[in-house]
C-alpha positions in Angstrom: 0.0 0.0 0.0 1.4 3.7 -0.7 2.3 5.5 1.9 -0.1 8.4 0.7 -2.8 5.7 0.6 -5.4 4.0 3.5 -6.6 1.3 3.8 -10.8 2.0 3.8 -12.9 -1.1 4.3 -16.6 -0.6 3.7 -18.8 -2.9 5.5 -21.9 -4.2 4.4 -24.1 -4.6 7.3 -27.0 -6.0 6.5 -27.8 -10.1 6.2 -31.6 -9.7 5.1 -32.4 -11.5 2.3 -32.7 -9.2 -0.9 -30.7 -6.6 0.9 -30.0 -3.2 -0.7 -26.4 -2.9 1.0 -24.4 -4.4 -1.9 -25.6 -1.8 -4.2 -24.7 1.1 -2.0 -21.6 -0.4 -1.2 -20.7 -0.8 -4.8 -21.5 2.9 -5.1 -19.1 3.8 -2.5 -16.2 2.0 -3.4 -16.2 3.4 -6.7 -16.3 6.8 -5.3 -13.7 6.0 -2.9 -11.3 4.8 -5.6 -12.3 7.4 -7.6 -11.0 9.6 -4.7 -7.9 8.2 -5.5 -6.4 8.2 -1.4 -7.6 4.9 -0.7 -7.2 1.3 -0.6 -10.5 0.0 -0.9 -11.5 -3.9 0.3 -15.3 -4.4 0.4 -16.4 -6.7 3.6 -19.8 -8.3 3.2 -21.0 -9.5 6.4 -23.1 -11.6 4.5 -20.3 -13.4 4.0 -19.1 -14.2 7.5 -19.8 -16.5 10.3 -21.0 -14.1 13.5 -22.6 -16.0 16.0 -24.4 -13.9 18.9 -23.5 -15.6 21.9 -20.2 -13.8 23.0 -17.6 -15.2 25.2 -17.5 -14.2 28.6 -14.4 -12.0 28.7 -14.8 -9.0 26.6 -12.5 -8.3 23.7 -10.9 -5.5 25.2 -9.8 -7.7 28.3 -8.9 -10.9 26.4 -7.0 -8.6 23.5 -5.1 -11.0 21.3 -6.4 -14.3 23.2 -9.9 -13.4 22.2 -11.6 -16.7 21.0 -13.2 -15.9 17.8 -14.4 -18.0 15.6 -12.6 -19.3 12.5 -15.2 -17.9 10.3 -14.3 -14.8 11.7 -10.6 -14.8 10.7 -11.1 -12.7 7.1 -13.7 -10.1 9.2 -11.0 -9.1 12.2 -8.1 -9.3 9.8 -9.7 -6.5 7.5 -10.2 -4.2 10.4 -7.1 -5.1 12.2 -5.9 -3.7 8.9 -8.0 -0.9 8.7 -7.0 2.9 8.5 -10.4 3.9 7.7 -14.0 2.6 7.8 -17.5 3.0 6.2 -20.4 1.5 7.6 -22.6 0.8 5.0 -26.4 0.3 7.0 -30.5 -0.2 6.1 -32.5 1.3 9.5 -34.8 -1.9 10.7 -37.1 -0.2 13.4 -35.6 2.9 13.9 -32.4 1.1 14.5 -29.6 -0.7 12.7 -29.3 -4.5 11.8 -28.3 -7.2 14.5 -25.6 -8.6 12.5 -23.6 -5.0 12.3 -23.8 -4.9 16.2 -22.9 -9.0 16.3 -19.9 -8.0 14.1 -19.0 -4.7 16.2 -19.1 -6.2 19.5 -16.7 -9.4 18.6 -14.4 -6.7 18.4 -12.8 -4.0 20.3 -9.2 -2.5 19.3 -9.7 -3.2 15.9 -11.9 0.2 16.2 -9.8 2.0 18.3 -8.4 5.5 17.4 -10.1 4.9 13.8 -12.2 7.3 11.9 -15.7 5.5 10.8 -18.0 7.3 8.3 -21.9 5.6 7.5 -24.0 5.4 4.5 -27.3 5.2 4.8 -30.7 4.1 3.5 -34.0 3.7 4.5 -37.6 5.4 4.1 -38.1 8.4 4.9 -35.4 9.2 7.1 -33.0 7.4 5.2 -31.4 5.5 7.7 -30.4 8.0 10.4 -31.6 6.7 13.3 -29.4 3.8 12.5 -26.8 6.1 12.3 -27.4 7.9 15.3 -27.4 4.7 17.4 -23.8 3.6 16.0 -22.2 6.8 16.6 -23.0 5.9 20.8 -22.4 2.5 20.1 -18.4 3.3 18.4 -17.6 5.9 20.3 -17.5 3.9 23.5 -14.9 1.8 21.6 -13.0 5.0 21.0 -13.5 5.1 17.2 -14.0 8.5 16.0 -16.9 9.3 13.8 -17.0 11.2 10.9 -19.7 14.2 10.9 -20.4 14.3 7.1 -22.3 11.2 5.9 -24.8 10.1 2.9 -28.1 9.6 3.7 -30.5 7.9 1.0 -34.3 8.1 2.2 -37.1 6.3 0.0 -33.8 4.4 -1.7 -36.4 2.3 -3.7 -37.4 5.4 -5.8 -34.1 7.0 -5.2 -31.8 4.7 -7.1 -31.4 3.7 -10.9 -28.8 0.9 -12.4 -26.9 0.9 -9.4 -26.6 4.5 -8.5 -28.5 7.2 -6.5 -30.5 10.1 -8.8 -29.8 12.8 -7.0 -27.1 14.8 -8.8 -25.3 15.6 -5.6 -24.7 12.2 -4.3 -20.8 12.5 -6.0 -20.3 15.7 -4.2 -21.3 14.8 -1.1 -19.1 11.6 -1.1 -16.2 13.7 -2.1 -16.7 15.5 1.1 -17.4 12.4 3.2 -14.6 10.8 1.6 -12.2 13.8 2.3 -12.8 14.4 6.3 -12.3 10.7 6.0 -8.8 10.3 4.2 -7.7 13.7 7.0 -9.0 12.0 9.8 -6.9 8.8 9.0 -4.0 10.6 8.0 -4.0 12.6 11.4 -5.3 9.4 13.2 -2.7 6.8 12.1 0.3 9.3 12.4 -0.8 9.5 15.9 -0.9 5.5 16.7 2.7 5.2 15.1 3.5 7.8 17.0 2.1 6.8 20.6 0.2 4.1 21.6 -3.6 5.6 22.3 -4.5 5.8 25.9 -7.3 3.5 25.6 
């Protein structure tokens, strides 16, 4: 990876069947490689074995020794890897899907000292209730969230051959994606420079 790169994984977190996420994950990464200060891997939790029940020790406490499953492996090495995230999330009763939560809470310092921006989508509010709920839920894991994010309400009108109509979806990803690509900059010159105080 180039040094004037980071490494952005985009998370797909929904598991419903016909799921939207995929499509507005697509979007993204082509904006974000578009963007050109990225390394863009696309992680489909689809894809991955995440149970619910949770050890007893938390991740923080157990660090390394945390028993994860196998399944898991791919999932914790992308964000172990991670400069940079985007949460890619439907809203499911004012909230956000159980298998983004499973998925966050298997983890701990794979978040930490990290920026994290979300897409959304949803009906009328276009997913931001979801959002709302996982900016409390990663700040207690000492991620830092980004304030600009895309919001797609009514996505089922609102999309066309794999992209949103709205003429300033682009822009506004440009702007997502820059607070993004300074906020990982700044953030992972900081962790090779001390460890974070977590």
């Amino acid at each position: 990876m180039n040094k004037n790169t980071h490494k952005l994984v985009i998370l797909v977190g929904s598991v419903r069947e016909g799921r939207f996420g995929p499509v507005v994950a697509s979007w993204v990464a082509e904006q974000a490689r578009l963007h050109g200060g990225f390394d863009v891997e696309v992680v489909d939790l689809a894809d991955i074995d995440i149970p619910l029940t949770l050890p007893a020790l938390s991740p923080k406490a157990a660090g390394d020794d945390y028993p994860r499953p196998a399944g898991m492996a791919a999932l914790t090495s992308a964000l172990d890897g991670a400069d940079a995230f985007v949460v890619v999330t439907p809203e499911y009763n004012h909230s956000y899907p159980a298998s983004l939560k499973a998925a966050i809470d298997w983890h701990f310092t794979q978040w930490t000292a990290k920026p994290v921006a979300f897409v959304s989508y949803g009906g009328a509010a276009g997913g931001r209730h979801a959002v709302l709920h996982l900016e409390n839920v990663l700040t207690e894991l000492h991620a830092v969230t980004v304030r600009d994010g895309l919001a797609f309400p009514n996505y089922f009108t609102a999309w066309q051959d794999g992209r949103p109509l709205d003429p300033e979806a682009p822009a506004r990803a440009k702007t997502l994606l820059e607070q993004l690509a300074w906020w990982a900059r700044a953030l992972r010159t900081a962790r090779e420079t001390e460890p974070y105080p977590a």
